[in-house]
N, C-alpha and C positions, 0 to 999 in steps of 0.2 A: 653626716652620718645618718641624718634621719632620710633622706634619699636614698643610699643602701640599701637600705630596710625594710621599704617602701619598693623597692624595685625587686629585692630577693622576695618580697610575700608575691610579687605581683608574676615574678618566672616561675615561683613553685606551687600559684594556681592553675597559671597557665601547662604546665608540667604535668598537672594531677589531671586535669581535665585531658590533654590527649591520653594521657596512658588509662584512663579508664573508659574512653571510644575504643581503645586498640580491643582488638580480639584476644580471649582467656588466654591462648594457648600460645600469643604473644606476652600477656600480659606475668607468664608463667617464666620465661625465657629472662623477662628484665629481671623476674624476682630475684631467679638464680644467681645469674652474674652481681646481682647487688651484695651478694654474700661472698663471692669470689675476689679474693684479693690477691692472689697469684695469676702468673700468666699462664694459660689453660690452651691445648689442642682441641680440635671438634670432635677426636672422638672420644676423652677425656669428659669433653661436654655433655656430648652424646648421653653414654654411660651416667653422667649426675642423673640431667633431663629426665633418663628413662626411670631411674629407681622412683621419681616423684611419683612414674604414673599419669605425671601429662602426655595429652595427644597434640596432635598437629593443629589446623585447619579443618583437616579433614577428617578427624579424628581417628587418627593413622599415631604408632609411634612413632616418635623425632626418631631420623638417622642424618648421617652426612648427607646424604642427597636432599634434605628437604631442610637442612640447615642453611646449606650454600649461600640460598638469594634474602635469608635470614642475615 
């Protein structure tokens, strides 16, 4: 058990450390989906995404086209 334990602290430091390298407007995308427990279209997504008010990379608003390679 105590391995577990041990292994789960040690994937959700590892875990916390990429996602806080990712870029904002990544890091905006994981937040959403962590709140979605249904299964969602992109442009369902889209429409959440945009009411937050996050931007892209570019600091452009999310559309389909810039979700794709997301």
């Amino acid at each position: 058990m105590t391995n577990l334990a041990n292994d789960t602290t040690k994937l959700q430091t590892q875990l916390a450390h990429i996602y806080f390298e990712l870029h904002p407007s990544l890091q905006k995308i994981i937040q959403l989906f962590s709140i979605i427990y249904a299964p969602i279209d992109k442009n369902s997504f889209v429409s959440c995404i945009s009411k937050t008010g996050a931007l892209d990379e570019k600091n452009k608003p999310w559309g389909t086209k810039t979700l794709i390679p997301i």
